[in-house]
C-alpha positions in Angstrom: -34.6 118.0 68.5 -34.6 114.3 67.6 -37.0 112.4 70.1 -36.4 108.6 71.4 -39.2 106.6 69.5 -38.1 103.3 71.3 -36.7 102.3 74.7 -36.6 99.2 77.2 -38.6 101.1 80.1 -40.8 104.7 79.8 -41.0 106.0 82.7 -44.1 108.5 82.9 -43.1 111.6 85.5 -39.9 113.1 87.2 -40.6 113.2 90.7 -38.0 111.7 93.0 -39.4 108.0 92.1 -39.3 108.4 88.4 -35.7 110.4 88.3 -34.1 108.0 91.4 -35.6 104.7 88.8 -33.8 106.0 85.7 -30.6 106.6 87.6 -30.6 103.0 89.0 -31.4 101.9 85.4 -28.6 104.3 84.0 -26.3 102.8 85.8 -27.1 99.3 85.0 -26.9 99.9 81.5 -30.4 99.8 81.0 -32.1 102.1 78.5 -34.9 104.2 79.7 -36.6 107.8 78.8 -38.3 109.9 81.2 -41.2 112.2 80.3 -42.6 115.0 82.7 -45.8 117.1 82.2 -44.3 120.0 84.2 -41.5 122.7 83.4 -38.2 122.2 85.2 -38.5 124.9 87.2 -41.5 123.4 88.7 -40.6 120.0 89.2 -37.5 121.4 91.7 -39.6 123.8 93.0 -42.4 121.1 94.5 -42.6 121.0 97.8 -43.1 118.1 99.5 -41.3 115.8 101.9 -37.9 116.4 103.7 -37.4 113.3 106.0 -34.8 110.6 104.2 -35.1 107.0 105.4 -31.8 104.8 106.1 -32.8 102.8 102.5 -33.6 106.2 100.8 -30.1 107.6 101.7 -28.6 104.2 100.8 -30.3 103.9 97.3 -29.1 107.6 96.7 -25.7 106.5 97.5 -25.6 103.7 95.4 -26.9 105.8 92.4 -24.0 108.5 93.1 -26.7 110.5 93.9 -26.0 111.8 97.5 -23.0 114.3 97.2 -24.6 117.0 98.6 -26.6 115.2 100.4 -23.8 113.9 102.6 -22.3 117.2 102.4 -25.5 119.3 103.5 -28.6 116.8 104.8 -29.1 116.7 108.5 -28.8 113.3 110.2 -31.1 113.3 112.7 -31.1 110.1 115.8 -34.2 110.5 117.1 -37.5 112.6 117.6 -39.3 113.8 120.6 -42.8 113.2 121.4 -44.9 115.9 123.2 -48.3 115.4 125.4 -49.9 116.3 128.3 -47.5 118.7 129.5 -44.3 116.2 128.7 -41.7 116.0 126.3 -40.2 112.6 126.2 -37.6 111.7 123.0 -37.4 108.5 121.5 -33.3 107.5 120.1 -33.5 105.5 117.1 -29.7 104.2 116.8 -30.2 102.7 120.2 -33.0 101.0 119.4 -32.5 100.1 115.7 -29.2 99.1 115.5 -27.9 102.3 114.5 -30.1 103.1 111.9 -31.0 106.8 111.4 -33.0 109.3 109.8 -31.8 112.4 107.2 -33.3 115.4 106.7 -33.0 116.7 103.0 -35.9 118.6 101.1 -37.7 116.9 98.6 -36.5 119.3 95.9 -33.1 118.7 96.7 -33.3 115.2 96.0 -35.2 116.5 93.5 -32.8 119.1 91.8 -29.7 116.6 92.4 -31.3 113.6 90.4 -32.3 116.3 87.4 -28.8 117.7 87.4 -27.5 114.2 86.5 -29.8 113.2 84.5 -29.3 116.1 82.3 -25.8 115.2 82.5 -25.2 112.0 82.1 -28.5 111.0 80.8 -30.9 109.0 79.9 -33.4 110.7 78.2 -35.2 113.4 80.3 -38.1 115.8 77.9 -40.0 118.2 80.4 -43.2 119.7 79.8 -43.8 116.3 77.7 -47.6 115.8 78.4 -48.1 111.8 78.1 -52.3 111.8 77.3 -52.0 107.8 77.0 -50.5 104.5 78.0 -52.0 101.6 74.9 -51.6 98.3 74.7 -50.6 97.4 78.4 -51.4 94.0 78.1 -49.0 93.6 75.3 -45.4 93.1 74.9 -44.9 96.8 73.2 -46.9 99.2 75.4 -46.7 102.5 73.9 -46.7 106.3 76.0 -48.8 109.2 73.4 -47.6 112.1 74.2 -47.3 115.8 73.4 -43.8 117.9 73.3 -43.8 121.5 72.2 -47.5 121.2 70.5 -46.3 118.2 68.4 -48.0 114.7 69.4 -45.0 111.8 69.7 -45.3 108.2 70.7 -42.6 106.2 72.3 -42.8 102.4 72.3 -42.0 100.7 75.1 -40.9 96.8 76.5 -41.9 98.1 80.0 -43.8 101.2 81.2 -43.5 102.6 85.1 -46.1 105.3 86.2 -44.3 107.9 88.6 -46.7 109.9 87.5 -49.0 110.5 90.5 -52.7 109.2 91.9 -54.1 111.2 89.1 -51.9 110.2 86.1 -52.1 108.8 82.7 -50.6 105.4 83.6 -53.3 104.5 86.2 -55.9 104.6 83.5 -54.3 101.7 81.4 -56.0 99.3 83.5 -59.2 98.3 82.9 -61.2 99.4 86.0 -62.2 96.3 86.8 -58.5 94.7 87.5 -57.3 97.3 89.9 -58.6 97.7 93.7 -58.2 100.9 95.2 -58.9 101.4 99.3 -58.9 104.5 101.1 -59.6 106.2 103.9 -59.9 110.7 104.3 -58.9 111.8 107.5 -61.3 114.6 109.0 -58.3 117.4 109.1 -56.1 118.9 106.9 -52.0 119.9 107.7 -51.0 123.6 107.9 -47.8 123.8 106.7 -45.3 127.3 107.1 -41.8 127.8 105.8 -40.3 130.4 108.1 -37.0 132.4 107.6 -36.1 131.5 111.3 -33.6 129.1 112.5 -34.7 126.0 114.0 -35.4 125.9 117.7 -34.4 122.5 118.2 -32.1 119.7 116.5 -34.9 117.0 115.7 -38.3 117.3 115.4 -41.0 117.6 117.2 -44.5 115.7 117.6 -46.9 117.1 119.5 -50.6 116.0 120.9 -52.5 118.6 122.6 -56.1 119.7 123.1 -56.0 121.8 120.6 -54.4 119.7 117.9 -51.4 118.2 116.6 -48.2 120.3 115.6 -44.6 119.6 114.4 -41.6 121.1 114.4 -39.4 120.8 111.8 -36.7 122.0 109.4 -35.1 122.2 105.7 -31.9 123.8 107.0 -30.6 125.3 109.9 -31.9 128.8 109.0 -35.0 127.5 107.8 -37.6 126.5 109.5 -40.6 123.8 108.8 -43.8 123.6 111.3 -47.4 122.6 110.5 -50.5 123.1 112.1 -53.7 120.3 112.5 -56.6 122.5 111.0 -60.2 121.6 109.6 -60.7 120.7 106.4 -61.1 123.4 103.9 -59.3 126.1 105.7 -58.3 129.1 103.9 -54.3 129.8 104.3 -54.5 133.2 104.0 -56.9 133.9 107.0 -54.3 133.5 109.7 -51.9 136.3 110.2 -48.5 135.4 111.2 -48.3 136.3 114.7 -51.7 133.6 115.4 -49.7 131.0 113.6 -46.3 131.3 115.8 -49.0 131.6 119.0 -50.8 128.5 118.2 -47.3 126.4 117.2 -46.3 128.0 120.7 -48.7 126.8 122.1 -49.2 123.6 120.9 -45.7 122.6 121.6 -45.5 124.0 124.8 -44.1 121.1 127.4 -42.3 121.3 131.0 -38.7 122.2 130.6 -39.1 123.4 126.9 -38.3 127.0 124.8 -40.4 128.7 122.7 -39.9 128.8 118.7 -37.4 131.4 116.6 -40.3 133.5 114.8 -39.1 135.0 111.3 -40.8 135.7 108.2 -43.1 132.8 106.7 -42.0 132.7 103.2 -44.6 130.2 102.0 -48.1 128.3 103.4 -50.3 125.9 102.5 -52.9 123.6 103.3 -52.7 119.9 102.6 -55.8 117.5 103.4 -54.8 113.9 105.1 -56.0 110.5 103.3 -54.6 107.1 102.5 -55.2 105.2 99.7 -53.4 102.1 98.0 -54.2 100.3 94.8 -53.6 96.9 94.5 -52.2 95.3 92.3 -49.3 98.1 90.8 -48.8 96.1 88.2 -51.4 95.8 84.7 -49.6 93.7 82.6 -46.0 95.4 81.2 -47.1 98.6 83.2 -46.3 98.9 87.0 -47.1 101.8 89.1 -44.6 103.2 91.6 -44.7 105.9 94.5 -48.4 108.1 94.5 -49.6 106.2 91.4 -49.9 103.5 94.1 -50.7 104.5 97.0 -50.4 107.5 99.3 -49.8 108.1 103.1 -50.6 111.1 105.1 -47.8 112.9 106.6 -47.4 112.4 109.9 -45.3 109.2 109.7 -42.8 110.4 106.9 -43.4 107.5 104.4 -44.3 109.0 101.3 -41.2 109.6 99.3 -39.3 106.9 101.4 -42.1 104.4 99.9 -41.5 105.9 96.2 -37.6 105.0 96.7 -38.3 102.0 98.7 -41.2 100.8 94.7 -38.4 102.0 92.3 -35.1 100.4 94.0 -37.4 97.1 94.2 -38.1 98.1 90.1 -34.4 98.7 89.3 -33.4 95.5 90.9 -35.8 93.1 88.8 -35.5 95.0 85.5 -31.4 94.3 86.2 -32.0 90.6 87.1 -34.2 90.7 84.0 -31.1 92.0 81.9 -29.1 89.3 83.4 -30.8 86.7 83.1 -34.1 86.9 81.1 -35.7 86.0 83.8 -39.4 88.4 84.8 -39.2 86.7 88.1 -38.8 89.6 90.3 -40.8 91.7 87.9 -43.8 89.3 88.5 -43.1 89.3 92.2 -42.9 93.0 92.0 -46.3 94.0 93.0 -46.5 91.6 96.1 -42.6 92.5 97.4 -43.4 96.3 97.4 -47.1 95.4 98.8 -46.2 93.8 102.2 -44.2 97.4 102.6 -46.6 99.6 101.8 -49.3 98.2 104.3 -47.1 98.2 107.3 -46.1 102.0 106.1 -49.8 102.9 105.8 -50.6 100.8 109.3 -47.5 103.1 111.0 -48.5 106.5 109.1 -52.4 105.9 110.6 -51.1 105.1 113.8 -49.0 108.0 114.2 -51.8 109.8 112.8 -54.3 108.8 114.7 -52.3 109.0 117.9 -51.1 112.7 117.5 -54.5 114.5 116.2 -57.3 115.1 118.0 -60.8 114.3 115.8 -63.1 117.1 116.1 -65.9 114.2 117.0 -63.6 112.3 119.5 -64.6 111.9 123.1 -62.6 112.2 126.3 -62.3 108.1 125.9 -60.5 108.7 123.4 -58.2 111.5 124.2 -57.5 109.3 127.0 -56.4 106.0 124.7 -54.5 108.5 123.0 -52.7 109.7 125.9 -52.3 106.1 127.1 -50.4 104.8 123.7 -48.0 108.2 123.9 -47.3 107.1 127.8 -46.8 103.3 126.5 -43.8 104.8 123.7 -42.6 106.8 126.9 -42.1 103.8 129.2 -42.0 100.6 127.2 -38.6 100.5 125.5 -40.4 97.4 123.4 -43.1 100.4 122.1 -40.5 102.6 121.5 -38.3 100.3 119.5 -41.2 99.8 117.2 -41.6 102.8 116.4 -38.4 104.1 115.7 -37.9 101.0 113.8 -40.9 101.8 111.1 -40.3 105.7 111.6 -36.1 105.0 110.5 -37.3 102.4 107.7 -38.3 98.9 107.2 -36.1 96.7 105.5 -36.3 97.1 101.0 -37.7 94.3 99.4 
């Protein structure tokens, strides 16, 4: 095969950030190649998020990326908060304007954005190892990288890192120009896919002595619930019928139904921590979804904030084609900055709020208690919540 040697902007991974940035570029006219470490049936296979912002949704739809979405996601209006014995759901059109959230898995975002890109291109080599970003600080950063045992390079006018916390692109920076803060939470997230259809139509927070747990779905015969466990737990030492009792139980509220139970296809065990790096950009390479920062799960951010880096991206390298201008592109960092704090500030919150610390005192169950009450009454709480849970405004 004859590999790309030059292009305007290498983007380094195919998760939904790199794939959704070289559609947006694609259509622009703007030439770009992707490279992915991982095999294509991996990549689509990935599990990870399933809740779509309002902006994600619209980006998709402005890439022609959301046929099947709009054929098969789930709009959902609201979700409902569970503690202390209550259920009490909070409606995000009414209190946003109309805004609203999808629900679409990850790898079908995933699989859509491949399917085009194989189609229509640009450029897309998997299982294309990049080992090295040179020359950052230049105006001709090059990607080395290895494709089917052969070494390659690909020079570059612009390089964007997709490729994850622990990829290539974050070690083109010196050490001493990038700031990294974090912060490990002291549980982890059980997470079950279960042949069973969903018990309810949104999802489902839940605070209770015993821990957080969620209800949620990837379609309406499957099912998606996790668990609050300590760190370290072994998937494999709970038997199905004392995961579906504690989800039960958990959940359990005045007025309320039990779960469908059904086979759980697949578990896993995924440890809570934020952490964002400032600046995301080194020169001509800029950093976009988990190369950047991460969220924990609880407030639905972390794709969402990938779409929300690369539509700000796609937006300055087309003003940049327009008008030779690097404007936005040197604004880039700051513009996607402001929206990743108040994302991290709403994903600790929720966090926070929902799980009860192994190490917490009754004070604290109580503040806890106190803030869900505040959602449940103050229609001013409640607005802000749905309004960061629905999306903040792009850019």
């Amino acid at each position: 095969m004859a590999y790309p040697s030059r292009t305007r902007v290498g983007i380094v991974g195919a998760g939904p950030a790199g794939l959704l940035l070289a559609r947006q570029l694609h259509r622009q006219g703007i030439d770009c190649v992707v490279l992915e470490s991982r095999d294509r049936a991996y990549v689509e296979q990935r599990q990870r998020a399933g809740i779509l912002e309002q902006g994600t949704v619209d980006a998709l739809l402005e890439a022609g990326a959301a046929d099947r979405l709009q054929r098969e996601g789930l709009p959902h209006d609201g979700i409902e908060l569970r503690f202390a014995g209550r259920a009490h759901r909070v409606d995000f059109p009414s209190l946003t304007g109309g805004r609203r959230v999808w629900v679409y898995a990850q790898t079908e975002v995933v699989k859509d954005l491949i399917a085009l890109q194989l189609q229509e291109g640009p450029p897309l080599l998997f299982e294309a190892q990049a080992h090295a970003v040179e020359g950052a600080d230049t105006d001709t950063p090059v990607i080395r990288y290895t494709h089917a045992g052969r070494e390659h390079t690909l020079t570059c006018d612009w390089v964007v890192g997709c490729d994850g916390y622990h990829g290539v692109t974050r070690r083109a920076a010196p050490e001493r120009t990038l700031s990294t803060y974090e912060r490990v939470y002291p549980y982890s997230w059980f997470g079950i896919l279960a042949d069973a259809p969903p018990a309810y139509d949104e999802l489902i927070y839940a605070h209770s002595g015993r821990g957080f747990a969620l209800a949620s779905m990837r379609s309406p015969q499957v099912s998606r619930l996790y668990l609050q466990v300590p760190n370290g737990t072994d998937p494999d030492g709970w038997s199905d019928e004392r995961i579906w009792d504690e989800l039960d139980t958990r959940l359990a509220a005045a007025g309320t139904r039990p779960l469908n139970r059904g086979p759980i296809t697949a578990r896993s065990v995924l440890p809570m921590r934020s952490s964002v790096t400032e600046p995301m950009r080194y020169g001509r390479v800029l950093l976009a979804g988990d190369a950047a920062h991460i969220v924990p799960p609880t407030g639905a951010k972390g794709l969402n904030l990938a779409a929300a880096d690369v539509t700000v991206l796609a937006r300055a390298f087309g003003h940049l084609a327009a008008t030779g201008s690097t404007d936005l592109l040197d604004a880039y960092s700051d513009t996607c900055l402001r929206r990743v704090w108040r994302a991290e500030h709403f994903s600790w919150f929720m966090t926070t709020t929902l799980h009860t610390d192994p190490a917490q005192s009754p004070f604290d169950t109580r503040l806890q208690l106190s803030q869900l009450d505040r959602v449940a009454t103050s229609p001013h709480a409640a607005a802000e919540l749905a309004a960061n849970y629905a999306g903040l405004p792009v850019g």
